[in-house]
KETORVO-751699 format. One record per atom (N, C-alpha, C, O): residue in one letter; atom name; x, z, y. Coordinates in Angstrom, 1 decimal, always signed. Atoms other than C-alpha are relative to their C-alpha. Example, Ala and Ser with C-alpha at 12.3 -4.5 7.8 and 13.67 -1.06 7.14 Angstrom:
<rs>
> zanu	lumkol	px	pz	py
> A	N	+0.9	+0.0	-1.2
> A	CA	+12.3	+7.8	-4.5
> A	C	+0.9	+0.0	+1.2
> A	O	+1.9	+0.7	+1.2
> S	N	-0.9	+0.0	-1.1
> S	CA	+13.7	+7.1	-1.1
> S	C	-0.8	+0.8	+1.1
> S	O	-0.3	+0.9	+2.2
</rs>
This chain:
<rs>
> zanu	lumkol	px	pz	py
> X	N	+0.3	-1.2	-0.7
> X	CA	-21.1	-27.7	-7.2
> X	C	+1.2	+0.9	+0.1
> X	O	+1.7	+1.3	-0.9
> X	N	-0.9	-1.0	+0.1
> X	CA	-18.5	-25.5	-6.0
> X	C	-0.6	+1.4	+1.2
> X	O	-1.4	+1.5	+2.1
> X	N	+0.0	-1.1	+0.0
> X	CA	-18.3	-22.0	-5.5
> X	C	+0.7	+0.4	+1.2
> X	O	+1.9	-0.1	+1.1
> X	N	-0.9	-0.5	-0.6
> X	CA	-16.8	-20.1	-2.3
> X	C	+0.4	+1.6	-0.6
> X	O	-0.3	+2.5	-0.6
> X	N	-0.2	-1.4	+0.0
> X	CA	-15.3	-17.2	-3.1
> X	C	+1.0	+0.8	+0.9
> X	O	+2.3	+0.6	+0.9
> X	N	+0.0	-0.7	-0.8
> X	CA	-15.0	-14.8	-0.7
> X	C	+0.4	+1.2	+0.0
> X	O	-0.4	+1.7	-0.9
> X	N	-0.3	-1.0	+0.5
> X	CA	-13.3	-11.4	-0.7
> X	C	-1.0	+1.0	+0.8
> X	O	-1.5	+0.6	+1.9
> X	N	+0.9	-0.3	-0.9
> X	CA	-15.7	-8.5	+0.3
> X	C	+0.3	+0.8	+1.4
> X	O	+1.4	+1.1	+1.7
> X	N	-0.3	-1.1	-1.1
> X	CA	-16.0	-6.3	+3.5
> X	C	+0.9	+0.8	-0.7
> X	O	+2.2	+0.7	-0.7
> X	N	-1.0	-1.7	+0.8
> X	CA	-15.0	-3.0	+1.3
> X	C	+1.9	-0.7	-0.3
> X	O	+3.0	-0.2	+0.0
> X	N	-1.2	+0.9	+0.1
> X	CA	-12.2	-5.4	+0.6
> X	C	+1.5	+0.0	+1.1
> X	O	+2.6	+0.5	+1.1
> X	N	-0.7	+0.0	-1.2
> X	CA	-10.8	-6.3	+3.8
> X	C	+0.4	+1.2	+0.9
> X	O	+1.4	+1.4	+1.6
> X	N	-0.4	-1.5	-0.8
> X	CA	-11.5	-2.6	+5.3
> X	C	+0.8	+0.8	-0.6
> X	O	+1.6	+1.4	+0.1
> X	N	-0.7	-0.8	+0.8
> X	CA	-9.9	-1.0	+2.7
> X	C	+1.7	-0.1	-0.2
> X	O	+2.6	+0.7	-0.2
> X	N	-1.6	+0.7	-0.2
> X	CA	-6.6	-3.2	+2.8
> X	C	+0.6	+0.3	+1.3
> X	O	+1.8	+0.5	+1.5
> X	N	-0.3	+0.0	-1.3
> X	CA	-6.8	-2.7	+6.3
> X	C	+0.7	+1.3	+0.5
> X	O	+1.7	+1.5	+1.1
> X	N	-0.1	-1.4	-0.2
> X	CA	-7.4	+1.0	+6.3
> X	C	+1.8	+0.6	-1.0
> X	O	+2.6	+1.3	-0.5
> X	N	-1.3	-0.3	+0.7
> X	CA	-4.3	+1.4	+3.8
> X	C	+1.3	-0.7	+0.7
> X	O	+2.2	+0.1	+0.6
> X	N	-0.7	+0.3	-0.5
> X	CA	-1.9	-0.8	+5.7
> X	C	-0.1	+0.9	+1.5
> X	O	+0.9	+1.5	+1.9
> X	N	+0.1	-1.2	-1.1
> X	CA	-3.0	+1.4	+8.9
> X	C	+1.1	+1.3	+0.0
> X	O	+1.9	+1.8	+0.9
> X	N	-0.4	-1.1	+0.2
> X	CA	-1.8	+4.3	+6.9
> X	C	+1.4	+0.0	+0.2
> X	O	+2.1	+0.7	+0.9
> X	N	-1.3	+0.3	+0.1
> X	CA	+1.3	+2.7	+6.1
> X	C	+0.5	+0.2	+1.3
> X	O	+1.0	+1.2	+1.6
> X	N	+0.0	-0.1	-1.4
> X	CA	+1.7	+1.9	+9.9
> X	C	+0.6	+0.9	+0.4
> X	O	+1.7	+1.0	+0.8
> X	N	-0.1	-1.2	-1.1
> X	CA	+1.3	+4.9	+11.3
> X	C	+0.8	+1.4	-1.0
> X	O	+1.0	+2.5	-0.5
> X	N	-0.9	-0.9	+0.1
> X	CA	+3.2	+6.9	+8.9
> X	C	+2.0	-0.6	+0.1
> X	O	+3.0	+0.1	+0.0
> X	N	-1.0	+0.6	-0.2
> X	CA	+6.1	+4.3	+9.4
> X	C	+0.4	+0.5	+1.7
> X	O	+1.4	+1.1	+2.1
> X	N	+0.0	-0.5	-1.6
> X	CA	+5.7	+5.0	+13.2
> X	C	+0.8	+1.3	+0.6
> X	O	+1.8	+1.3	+1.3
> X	N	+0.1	-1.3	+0.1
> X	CA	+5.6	+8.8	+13.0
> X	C	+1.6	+0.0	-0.4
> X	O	+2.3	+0.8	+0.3
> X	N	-1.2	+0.1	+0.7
> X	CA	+9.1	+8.0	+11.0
> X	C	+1.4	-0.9	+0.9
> X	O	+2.6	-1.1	+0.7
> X	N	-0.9	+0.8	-1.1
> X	CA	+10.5	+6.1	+13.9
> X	C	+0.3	-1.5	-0.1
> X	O	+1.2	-2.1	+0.5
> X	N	+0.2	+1.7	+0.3
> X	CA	+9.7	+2.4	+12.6
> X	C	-1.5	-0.9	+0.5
> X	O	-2.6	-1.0	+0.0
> X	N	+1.2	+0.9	-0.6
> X	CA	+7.5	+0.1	+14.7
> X	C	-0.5	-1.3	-0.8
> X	O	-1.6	-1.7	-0.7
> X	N	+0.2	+1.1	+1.3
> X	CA	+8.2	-2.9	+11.6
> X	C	-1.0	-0.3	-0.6
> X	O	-1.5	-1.3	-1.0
> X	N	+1.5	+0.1	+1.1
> X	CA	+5.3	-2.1	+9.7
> X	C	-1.1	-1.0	+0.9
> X	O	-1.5	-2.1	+0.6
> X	N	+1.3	+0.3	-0.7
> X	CA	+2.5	-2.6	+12.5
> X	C	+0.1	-1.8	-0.1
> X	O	-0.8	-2.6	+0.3
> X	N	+0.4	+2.0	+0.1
> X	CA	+3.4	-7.0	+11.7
> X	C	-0.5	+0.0	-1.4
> X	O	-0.7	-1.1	-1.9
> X	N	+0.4	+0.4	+1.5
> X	CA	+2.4	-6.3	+8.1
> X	C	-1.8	+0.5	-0.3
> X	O	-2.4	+0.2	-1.3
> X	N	+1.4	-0.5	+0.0
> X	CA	-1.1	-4.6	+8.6
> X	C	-0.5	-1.5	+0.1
> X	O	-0.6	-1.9	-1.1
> X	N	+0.8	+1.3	-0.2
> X	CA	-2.7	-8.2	+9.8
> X	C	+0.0	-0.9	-0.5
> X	O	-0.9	-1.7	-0.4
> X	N	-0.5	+1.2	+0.5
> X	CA	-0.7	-10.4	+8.1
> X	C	-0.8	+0.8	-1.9
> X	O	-1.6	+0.1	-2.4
> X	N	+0.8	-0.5	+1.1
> X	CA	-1.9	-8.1	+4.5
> X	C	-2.1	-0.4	+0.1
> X	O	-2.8	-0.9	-0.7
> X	N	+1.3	+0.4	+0.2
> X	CA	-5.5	-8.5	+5.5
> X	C	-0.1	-1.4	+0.5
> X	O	-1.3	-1.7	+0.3
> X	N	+0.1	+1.5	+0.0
> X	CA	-5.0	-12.4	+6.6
> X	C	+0.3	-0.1	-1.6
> X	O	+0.0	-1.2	-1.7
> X	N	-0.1	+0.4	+0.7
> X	CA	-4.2	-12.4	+2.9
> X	C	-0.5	+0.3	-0.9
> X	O	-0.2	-0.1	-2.0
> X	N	+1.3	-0.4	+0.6
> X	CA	-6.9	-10.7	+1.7
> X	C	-1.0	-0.8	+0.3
> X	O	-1.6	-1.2	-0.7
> X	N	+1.0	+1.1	-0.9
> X	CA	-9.3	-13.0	+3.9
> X	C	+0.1	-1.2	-0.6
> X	O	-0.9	-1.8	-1.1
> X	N	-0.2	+1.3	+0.9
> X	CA	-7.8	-16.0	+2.4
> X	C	+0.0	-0.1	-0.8
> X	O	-0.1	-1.3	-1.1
> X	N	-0.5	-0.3	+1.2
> X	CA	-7.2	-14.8	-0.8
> X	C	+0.7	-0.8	-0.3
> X	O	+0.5	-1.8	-1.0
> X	N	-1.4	+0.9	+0.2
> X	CA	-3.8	-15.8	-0.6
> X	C	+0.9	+1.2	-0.6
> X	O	+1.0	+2.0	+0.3
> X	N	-0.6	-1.1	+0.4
> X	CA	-1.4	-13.1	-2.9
> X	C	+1.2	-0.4	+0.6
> X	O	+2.1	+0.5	+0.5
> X	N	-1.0	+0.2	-0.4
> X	CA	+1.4	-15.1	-1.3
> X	C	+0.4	+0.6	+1.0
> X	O	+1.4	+1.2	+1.3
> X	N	-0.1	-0.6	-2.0
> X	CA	+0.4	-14.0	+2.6
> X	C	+0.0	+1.5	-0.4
> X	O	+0.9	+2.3	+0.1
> X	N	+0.0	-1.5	+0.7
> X	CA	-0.4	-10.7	+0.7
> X	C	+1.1	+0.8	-0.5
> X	O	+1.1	+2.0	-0.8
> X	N	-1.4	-0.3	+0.4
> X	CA	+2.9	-10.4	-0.2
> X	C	+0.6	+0.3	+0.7
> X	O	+1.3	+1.4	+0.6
> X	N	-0.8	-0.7	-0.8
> X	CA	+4.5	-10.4	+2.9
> X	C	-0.7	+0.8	+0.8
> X	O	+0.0	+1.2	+1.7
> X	N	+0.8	-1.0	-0.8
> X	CA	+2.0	-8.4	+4.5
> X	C	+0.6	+1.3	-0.2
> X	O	+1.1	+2.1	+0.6
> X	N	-0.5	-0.9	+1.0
> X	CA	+2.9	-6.1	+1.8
> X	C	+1.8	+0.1	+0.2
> X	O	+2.3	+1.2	+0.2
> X	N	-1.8	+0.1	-0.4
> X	CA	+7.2	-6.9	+2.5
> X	C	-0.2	+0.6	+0.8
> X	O	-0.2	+1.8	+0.5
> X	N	-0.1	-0.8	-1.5
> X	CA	+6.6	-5.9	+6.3
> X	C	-0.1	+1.3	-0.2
> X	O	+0.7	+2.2	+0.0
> X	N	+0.1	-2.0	-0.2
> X	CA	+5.2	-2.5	+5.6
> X	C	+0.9	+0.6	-0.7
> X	O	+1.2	+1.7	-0.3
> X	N	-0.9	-0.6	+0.4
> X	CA	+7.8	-1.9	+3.2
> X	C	+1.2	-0.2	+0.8
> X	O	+1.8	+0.8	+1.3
> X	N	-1.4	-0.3	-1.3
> X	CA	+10.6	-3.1	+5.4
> X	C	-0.4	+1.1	+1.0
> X	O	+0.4	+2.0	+1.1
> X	N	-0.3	-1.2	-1.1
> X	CA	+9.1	-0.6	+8.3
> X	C	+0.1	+1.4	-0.5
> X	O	+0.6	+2.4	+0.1
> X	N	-0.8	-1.7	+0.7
> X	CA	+9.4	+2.3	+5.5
> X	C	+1.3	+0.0	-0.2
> X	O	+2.1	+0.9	+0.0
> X	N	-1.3	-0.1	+0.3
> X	CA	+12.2	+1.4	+4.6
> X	C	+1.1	+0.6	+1.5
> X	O	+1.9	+1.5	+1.5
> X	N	-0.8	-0.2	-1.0
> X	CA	+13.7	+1.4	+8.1
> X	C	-0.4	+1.5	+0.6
> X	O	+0.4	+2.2	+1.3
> X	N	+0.3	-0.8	-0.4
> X	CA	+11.7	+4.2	+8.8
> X	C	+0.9	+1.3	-1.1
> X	O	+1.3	+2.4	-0.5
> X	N	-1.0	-1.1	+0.6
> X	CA	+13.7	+6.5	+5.9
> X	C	+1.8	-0.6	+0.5
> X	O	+2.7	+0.2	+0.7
> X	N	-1.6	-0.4	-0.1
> X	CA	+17.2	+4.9	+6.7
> X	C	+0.4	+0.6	+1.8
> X	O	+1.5	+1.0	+2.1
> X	N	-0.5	-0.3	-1.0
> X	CA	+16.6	+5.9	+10.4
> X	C	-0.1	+1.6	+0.1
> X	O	-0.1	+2.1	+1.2
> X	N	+0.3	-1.0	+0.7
> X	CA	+16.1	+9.3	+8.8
> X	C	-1.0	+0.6	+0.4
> X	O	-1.2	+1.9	+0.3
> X	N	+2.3	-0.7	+0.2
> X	CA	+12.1	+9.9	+9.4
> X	C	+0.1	+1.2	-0.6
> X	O	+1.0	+1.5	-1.4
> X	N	+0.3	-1.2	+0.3
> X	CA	+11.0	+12.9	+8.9
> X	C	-1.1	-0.1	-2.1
> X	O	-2.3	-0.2	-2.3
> X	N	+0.9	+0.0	+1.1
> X	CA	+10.0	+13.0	+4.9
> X	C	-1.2	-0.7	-0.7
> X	O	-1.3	-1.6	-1.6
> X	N	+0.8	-0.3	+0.1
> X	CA	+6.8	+13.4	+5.0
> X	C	-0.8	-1.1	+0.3
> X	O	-1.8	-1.6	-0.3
> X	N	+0.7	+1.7	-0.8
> X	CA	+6.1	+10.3	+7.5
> X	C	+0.4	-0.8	-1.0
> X	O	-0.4	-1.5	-1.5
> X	N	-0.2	+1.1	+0.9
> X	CA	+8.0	+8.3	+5.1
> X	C	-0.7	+0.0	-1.6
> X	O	-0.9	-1.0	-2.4
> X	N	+1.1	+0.1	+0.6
> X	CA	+6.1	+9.2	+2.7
> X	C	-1.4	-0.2	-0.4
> X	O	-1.8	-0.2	-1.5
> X	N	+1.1	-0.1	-0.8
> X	CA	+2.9	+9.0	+3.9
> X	C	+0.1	-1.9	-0.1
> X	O	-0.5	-2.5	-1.0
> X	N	-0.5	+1.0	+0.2
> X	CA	+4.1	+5.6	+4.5
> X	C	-0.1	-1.4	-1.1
> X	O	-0.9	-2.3	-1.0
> X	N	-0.1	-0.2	+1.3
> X	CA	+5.1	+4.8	+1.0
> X	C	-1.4	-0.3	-0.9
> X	O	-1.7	-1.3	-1.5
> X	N	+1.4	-0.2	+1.1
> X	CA	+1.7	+5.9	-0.7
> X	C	-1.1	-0.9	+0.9
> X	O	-2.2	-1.3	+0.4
> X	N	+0.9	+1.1	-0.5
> X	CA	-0.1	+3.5	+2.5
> X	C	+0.8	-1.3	-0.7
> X	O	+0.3	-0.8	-1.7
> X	N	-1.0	+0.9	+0.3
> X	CA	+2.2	+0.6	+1.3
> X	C	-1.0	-0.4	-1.0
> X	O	-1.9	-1.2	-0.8
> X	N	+0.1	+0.5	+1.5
> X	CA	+1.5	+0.7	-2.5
> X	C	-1.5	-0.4	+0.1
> X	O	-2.0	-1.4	-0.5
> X	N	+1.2	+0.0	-0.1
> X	CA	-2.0	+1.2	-1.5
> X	C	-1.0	-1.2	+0.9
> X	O	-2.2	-1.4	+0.8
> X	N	-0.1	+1.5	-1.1
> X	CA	-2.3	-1.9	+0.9
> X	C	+0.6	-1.0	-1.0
> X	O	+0.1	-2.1	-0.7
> X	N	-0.2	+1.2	+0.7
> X	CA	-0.8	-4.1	-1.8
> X	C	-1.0	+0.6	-1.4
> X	O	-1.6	-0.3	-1.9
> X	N	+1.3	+0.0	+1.1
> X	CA	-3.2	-2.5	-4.7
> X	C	-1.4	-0.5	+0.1
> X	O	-2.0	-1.2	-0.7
> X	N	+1.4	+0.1	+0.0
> X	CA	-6.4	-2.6	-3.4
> X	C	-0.3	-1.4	+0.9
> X	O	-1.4	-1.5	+1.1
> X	N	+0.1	+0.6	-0.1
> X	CA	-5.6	-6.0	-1.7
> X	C	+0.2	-1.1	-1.1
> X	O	-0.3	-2.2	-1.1
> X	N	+0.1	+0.5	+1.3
> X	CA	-4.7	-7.0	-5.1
> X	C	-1.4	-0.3	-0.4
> X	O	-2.1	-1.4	-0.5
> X	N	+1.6	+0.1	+1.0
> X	CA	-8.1	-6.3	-6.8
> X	C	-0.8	-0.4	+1.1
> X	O	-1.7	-1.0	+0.4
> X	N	+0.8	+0.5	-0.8
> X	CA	-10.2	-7.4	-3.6
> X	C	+0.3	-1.6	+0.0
> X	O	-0.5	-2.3	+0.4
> X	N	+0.2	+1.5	-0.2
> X	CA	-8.5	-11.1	-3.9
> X	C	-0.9	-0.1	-1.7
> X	O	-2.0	-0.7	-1.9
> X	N	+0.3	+0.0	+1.4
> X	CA	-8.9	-10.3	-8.1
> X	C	-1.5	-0.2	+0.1
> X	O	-1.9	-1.1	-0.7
> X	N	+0.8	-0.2	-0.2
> X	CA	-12.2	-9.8	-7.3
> X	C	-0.7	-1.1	+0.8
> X	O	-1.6	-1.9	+0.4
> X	N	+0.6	+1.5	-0.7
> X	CA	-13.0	-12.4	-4.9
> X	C	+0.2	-1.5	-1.2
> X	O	-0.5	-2.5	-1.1
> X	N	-0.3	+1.2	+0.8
> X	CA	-11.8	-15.0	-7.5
> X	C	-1.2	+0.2	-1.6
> X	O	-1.5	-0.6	-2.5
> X	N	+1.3	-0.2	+1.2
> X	CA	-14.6	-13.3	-10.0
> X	C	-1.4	+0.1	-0.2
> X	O	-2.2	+0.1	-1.2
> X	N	+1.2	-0.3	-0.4
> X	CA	-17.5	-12.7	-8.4
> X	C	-0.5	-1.0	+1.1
> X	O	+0.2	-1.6	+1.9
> X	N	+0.6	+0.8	-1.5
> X	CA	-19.7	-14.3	-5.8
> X	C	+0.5	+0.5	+1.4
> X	O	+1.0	+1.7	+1.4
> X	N	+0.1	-0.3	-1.4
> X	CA	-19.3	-14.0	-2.0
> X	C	-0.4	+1.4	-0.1
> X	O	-1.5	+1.9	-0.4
> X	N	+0.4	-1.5	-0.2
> X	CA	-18.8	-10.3	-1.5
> X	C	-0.8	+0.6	-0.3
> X	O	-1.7	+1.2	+0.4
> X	N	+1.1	-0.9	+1.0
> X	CA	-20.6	-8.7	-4.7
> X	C	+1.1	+1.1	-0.6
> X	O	+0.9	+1.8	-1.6
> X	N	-0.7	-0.9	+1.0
> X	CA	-17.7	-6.7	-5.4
> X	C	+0.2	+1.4	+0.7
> X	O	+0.7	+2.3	+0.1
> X	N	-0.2	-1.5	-0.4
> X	CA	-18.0	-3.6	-2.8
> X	C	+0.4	+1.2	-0.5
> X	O	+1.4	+1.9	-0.4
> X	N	+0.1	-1.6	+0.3
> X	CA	-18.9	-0.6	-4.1
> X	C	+1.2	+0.4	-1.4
> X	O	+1.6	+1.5	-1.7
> X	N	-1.2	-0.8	+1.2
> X	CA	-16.1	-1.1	-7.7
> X	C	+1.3	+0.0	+1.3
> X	O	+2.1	+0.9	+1.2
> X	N	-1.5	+0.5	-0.6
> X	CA	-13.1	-2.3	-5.1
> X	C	-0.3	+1.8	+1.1
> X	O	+0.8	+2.3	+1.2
> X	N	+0.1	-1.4	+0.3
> X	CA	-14.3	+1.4	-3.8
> X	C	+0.5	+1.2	-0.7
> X	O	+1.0	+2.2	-0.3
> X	N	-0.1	-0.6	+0.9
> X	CA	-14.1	+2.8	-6.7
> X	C	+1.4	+0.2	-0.4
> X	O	+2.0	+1.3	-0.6
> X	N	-1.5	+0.2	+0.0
> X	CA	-10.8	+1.4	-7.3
> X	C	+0.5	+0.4	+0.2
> X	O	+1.3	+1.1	-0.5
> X	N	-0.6	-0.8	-1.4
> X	CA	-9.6	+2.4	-4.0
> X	C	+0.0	+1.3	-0.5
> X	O	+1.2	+1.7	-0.6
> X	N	-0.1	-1.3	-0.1
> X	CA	-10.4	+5.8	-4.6
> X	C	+1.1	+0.1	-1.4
> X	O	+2.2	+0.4	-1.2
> X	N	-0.8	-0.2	+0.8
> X	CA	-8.9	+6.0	-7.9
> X	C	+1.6	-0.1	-0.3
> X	O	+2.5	+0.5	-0.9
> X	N	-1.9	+0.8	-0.2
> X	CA	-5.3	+4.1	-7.3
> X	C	+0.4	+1.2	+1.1
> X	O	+1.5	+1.7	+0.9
> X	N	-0.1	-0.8	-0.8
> X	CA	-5.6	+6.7	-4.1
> X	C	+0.5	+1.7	-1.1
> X	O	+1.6	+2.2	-1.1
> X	N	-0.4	-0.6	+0.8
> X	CA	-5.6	+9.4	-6.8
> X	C	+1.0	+0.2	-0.8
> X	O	+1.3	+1.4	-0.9
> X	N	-1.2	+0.1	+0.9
> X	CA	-2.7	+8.5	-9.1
> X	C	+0.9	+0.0	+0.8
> X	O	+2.0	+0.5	+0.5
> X	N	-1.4	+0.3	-0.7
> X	CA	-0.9	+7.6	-6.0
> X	C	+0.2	+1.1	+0.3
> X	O	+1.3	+1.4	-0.1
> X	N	+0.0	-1.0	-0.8
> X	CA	-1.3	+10.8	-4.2
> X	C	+0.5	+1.0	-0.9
> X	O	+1.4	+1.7	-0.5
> X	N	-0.4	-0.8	+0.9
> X	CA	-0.7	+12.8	-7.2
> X	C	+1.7	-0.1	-0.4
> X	O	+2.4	+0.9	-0.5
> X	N	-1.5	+0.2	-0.1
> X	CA	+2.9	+10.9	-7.9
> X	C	+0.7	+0.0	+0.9
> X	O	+1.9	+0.1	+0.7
> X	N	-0.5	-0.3	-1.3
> X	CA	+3.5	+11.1	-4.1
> X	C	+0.5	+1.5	-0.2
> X	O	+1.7	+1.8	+0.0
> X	N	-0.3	-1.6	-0.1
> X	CA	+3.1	+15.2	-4.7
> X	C	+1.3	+0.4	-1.0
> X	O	+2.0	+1.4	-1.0
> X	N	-1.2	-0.6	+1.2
> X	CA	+5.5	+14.9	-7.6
> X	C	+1.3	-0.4	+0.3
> X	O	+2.2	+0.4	+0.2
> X	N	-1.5	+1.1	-0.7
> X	CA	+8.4	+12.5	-6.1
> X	C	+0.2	+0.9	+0.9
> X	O	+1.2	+1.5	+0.8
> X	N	-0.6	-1.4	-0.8
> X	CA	+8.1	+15.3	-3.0
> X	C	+0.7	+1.0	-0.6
> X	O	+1.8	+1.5	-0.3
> X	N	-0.5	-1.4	+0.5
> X	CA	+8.3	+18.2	-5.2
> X	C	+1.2	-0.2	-0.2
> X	O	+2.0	+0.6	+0.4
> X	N	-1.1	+0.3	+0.6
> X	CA	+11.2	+16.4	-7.0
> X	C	+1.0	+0.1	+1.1
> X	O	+1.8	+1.1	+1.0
> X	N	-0.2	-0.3	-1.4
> X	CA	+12.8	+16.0	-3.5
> X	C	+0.4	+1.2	+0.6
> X	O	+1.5	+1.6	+1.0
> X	N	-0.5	-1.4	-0.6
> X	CA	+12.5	+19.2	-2.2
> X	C	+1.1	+0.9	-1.2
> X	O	+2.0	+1.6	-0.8
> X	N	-0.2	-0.9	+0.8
> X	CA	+13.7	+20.9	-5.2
> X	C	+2.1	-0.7	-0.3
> X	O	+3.2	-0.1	-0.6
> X	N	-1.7	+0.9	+0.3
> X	CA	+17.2	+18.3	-5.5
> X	C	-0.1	-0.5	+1.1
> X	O	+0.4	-1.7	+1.0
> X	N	-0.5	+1.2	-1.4
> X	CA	+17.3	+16.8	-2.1
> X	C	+1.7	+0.1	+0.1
> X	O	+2.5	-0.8	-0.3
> X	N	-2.0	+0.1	+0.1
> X	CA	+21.3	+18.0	-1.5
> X	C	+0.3	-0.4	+1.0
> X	O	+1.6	-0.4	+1.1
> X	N	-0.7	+1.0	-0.8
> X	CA	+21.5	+16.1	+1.6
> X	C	-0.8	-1.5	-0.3
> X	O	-0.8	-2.5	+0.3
> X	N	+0.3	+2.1	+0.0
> X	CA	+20.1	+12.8	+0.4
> X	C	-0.9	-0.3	+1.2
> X	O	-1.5	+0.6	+1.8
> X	N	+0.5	+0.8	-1.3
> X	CA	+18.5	+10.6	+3.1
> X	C	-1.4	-0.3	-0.6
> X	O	-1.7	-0.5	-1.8
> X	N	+1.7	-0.1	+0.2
> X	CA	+14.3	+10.5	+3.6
> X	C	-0.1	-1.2	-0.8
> X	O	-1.1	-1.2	-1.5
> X	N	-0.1	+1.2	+0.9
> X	CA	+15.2	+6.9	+1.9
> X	C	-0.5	+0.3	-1.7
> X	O	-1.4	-0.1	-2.4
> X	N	+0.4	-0.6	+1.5
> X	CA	+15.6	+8.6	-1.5
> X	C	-1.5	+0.3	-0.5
> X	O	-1.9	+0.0	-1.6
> X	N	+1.5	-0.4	+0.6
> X	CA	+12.0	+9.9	-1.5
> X	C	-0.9	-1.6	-0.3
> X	O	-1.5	-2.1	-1.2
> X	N	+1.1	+1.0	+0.5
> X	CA	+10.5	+6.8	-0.7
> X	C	+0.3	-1.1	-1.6
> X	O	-0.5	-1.6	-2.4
> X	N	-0.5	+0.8	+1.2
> X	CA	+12.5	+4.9	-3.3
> X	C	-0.9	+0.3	-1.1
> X	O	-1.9	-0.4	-1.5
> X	N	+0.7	-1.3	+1.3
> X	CA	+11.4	+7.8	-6.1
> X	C	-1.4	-0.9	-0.2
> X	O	-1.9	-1.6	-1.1
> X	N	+1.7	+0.2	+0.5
> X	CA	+8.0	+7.2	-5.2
> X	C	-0.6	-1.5	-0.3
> X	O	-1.7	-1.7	-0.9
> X	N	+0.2	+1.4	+0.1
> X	CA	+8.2	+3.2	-5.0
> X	C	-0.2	+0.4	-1.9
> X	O	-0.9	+0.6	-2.9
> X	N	-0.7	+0.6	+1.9
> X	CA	+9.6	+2.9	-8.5
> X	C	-0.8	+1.0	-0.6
> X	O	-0.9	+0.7	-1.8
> X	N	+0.9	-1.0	+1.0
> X	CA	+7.3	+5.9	-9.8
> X	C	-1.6	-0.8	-0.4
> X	O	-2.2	-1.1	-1.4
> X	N	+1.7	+0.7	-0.6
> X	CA	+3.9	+4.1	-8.1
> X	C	-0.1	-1.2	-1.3
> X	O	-0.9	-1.4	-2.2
> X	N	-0.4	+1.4	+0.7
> X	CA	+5.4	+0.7	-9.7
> X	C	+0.3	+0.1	-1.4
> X	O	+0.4	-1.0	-1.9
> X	N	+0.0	-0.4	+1.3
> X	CA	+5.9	+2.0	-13.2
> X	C	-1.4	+0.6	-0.7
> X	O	-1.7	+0.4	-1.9
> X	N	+1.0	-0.3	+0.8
> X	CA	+2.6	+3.8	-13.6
> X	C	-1.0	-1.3	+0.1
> X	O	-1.9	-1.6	-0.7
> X	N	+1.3	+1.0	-0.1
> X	CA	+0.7	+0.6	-12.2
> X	C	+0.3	-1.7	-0.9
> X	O	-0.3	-2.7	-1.2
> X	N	-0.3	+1.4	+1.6
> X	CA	+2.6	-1.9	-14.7
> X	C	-0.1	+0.8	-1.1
> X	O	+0.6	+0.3	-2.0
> X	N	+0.6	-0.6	+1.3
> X	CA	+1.4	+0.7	-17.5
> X	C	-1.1	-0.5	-0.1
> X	O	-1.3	-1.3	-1.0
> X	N	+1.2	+0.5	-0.1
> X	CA	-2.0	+0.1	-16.4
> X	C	-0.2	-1.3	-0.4
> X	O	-1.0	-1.4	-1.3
> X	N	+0.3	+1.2	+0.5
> X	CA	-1.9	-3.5	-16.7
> X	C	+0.3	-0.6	-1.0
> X	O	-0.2	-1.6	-1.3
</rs>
């Protein structure tokens, strides 16, 4: 007897909705790159494939990226940034999820999740800004996102 496991709606919208964000603060920032990593992130949620997930997750980072070295406005690159990490978190725990539970029983925690990773993120987004504004000097909108990469990516390998 085998088992399909399936990742849920909340899953796929949520990955979706966060690569969006990414998107369109990549956009806003003068990088069109991202918009190939929204589909290809949730083709890799759908499959529960962390490999397709991965580059779904590369793309949006390459269009921030290109979106800070073409010097975006901050705020888009940031914005950016905090859709990114959030597009590979909560596609993380919706495959984690699909590989633990039945056919789309995991909604309402991959929710929960969401909102909470949104939390931590949004809170070290506010601090990597502050830090930013307070020492920018000239440095390029690049700097922030870095900050906030490597801040995001340190609190969420504490976590695990």
């Amino acid at each position: 007897m085998t088992v399909e496991r399936v990742p849920s709606r909340a899953g796929l919208v949520l990955t979706g909705l966060a690569g969006l964000v990414a998107a369109a603060g990549a956009l806003l920032g003068g990088s069109v790159a991202a918009l190939a990593g929204v589909p290809v992130a949730i083709l890799g949620v759908y499959r529960t494939s962390r490999p397709v997930l991965a580059v779904g997750v590369a793309l949006l980072f390459v269009g921030v990226m290109l979106a800070g070295l073409q010097d975006g406005a901050p705020v888009a690159v940031l914005v950016a940034m905090v859709g990114t990490v959030l597009a590979w978190d909560v596609g993380e725990n919706a495959i984690s999820m699909a590989g633990q539970l039945r056919t789309g029983a995991s909604g309402r925690a991959e929710v929960v999740h969401a909102g909470a990773v949104s939390a931590v993120t949004l809170t070290v987004a506010i601090a990597g800004y502050s830090v930013f504004l307070l020492a920018s000097g000239g440095q390029p909108g690049i700097a922030l996102s870095l900050l906030v990469f490597g801040t995001v990516l340190v609190v969420l390998s504490l976590g695990r």
